[in-house]
C-alpha positions, -999 to 999 in steps of 0.1 A, spaced: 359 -9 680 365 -14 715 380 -50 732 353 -74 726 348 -79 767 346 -41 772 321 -34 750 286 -15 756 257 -21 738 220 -9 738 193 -30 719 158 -19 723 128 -40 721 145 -68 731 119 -85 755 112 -111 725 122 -115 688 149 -99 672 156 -78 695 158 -110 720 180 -128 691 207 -99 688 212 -92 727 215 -129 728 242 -134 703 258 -104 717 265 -112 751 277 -143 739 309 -121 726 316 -110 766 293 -77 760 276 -59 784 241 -53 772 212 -31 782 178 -47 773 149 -25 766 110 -31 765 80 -26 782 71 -66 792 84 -72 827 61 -101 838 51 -131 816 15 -122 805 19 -90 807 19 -94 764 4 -116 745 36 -130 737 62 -147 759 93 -131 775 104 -101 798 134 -80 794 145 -96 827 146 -133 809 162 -122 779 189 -101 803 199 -133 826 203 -150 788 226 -128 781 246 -131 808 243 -172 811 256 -165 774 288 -149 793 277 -115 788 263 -89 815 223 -84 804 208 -53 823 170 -52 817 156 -19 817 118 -10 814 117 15 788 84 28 769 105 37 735 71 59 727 81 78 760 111 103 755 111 109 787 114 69 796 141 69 766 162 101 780 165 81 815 177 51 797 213 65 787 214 89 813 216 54 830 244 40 805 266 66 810 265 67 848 274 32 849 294 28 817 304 64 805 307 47 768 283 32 747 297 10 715 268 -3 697 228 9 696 207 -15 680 175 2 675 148 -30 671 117 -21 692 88 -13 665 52 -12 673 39 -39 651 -4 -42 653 -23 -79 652 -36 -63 623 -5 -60 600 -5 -89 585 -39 -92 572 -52 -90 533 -71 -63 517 -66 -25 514 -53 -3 539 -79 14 546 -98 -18 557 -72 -18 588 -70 2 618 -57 34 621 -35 21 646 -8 5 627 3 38 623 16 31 656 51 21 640 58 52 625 61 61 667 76 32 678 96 23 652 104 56 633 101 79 660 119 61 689 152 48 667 154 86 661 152 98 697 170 70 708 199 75 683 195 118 699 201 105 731 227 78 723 250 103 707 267 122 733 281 85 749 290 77 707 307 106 702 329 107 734 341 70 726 355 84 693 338 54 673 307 33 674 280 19 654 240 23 655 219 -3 640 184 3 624 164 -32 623 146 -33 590 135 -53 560 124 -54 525 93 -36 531 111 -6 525 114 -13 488 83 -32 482 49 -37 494 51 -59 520 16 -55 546 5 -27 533 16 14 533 19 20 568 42 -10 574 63 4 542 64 37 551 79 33 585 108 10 571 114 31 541 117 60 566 139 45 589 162 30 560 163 72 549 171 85 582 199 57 587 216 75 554 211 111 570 223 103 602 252 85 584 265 118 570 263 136 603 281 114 626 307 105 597 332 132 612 331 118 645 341 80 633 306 67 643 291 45 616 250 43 610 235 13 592 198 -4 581 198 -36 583 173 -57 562 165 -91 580 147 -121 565 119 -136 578 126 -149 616 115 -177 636 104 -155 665 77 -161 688 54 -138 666 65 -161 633 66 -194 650 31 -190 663 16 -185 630 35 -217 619 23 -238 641 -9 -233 631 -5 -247 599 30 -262 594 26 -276 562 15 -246 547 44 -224 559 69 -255 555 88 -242 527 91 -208 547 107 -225 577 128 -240 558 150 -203 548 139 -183 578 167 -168 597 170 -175 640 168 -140 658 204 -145 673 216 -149 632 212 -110 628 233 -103 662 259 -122 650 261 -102 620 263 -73 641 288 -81 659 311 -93 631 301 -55 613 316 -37 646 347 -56 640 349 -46 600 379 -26 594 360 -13 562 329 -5 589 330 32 577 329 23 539 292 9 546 281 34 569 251 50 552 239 18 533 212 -2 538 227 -38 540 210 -70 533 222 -90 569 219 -125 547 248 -109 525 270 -94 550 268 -130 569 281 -142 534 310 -118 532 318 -124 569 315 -165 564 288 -167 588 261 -193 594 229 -197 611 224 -227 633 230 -261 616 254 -244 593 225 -233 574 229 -204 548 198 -179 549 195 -166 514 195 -132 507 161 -127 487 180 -97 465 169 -118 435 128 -117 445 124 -85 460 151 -65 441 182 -44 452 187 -26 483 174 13 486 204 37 476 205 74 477 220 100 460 251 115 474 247 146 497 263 183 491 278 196 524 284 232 519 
């Protein structure tokens, strides 16, 4: 992977959340970072933050943040993104693929088909867009010789976690990090899911302090949004970075193997033990 102040990153949906949390902890490693989302003015969403806040973060981190407006359900919008990256960069190192469409709705009990149609809107954004973004990324991947794309996900891909829609998208996207593993394996460029734990994001947080003493015991293992970003960075740098390309990776673990530690020196646990081992595939035949 490339010196730590030349390198070129990409995160999407990084307005807010985890997307927010990984550009953040990024930049703090001297990397230039292009911040993508749809939220340029506060109030614009019902939650706060812009691209443009997170991208003057990331440079007051001592990083270079470039906010860019980008409609990840637009491929024309996503197209004009790297077309961007490689007239100002010609490279791209890392593409964190975080922006997911998730609906009000999600989180709420009973059946699925009590809930709007609409939270099939993640199977766009989400799904969709970490596919056509990882199209559009690989021309700038596969002239640097080496790189790494990140798929954000979680748990829900192995069990039911907000119900079949919600599943469904993360169970695809863990798939497709597998299948795009084997392709760009030739070229050196390494393809990854994630699982994060539960994050204190805006989203999270909000819900929290609503009733804090109900959600106490939650707080107290959630993970920050920068604590994934660190974990990214430190998988860039693994010399053995090929050898998990293709895996889905619990980010609580690799922070483990890595000696990492969220703020306070706290240790987020991994949650293997409740929700059961990560999704693995059977091995490919390329004829």
């Amino acid at each position: 992977m490339s010196l730590l102040q030349d390198r070129v990153a990409v995160v999407t949906g990084a307005s807010r959340g985890a997307g927010k949390g990984i550009a953040l902890a990024l930049g703090a490693t001297g990397a230039t970072v292009y911040v993508t989302g749809r939220t340029q003015n506060e109030g614009d969403a019902p939650l706060p933050g812009t691209i443009k806040v997170t991208a003057d973060a990331v440079t007051a981190a001592g990083g270079e943040g470039i906010a860019v407006c980008c409609d990840h359900s637009d491929d024309d919008s996503v197209q004009k993104l790297f077309e961007q990256v490689a007239v100002d960069h010609g490279r791209l190192d890392i593409l964190v693929n975080n922006a997911t469409s998730l609906h009000d709705a999600m989180t709420q009990t009973g059946p699925f088909w009590e809930k709007p149609l609409a939270l099939t809107e993640l199977w766009d954004v989400g799904m969709r867009s970490h596919y056509t973004a990882a199209w559009y990324a690989a021309p700038l991947l596969l002239a640097n010789g080496e790189g790494l794309i990140v798929n954000t996900s979680s748990f829900g891909g192995r069990i039911y976690m907000h119900g079949p829609a919600y599943g469904a998208g993360k169970a695809a996207v863990d798939k497709m990090s597998h299948d795009m593993a084997i392709d760009f394996r030739p070229h050196n460029v390494a393809v990854t899911s994630i699982w994060m734990g539960l994050l204190l994001t805006e989203r999270t947080q909000r819900v929290f302090d609503a009733e804090p003493e109900k959600y106490a015991d939650l707080v107290a293992t959630a993970e920050t949004p920068e604590f994934t970003g660190w974990v990214i960075d430190r998988l860039a740098k693994d010399p053995n970075l090929m050898g998990k390309s293709g895996a889905v990776l619990i980010g609580a673990e690799l922070a483990q193997e890595y000696g990492l530690t969220d703020v306070n020196g706290r240790i987020p646990p991994s949650h293997r033990a409740f929700f059961g081992e990560p999704t693995t595939y059977g091995k490919a035949i390329v004829e």
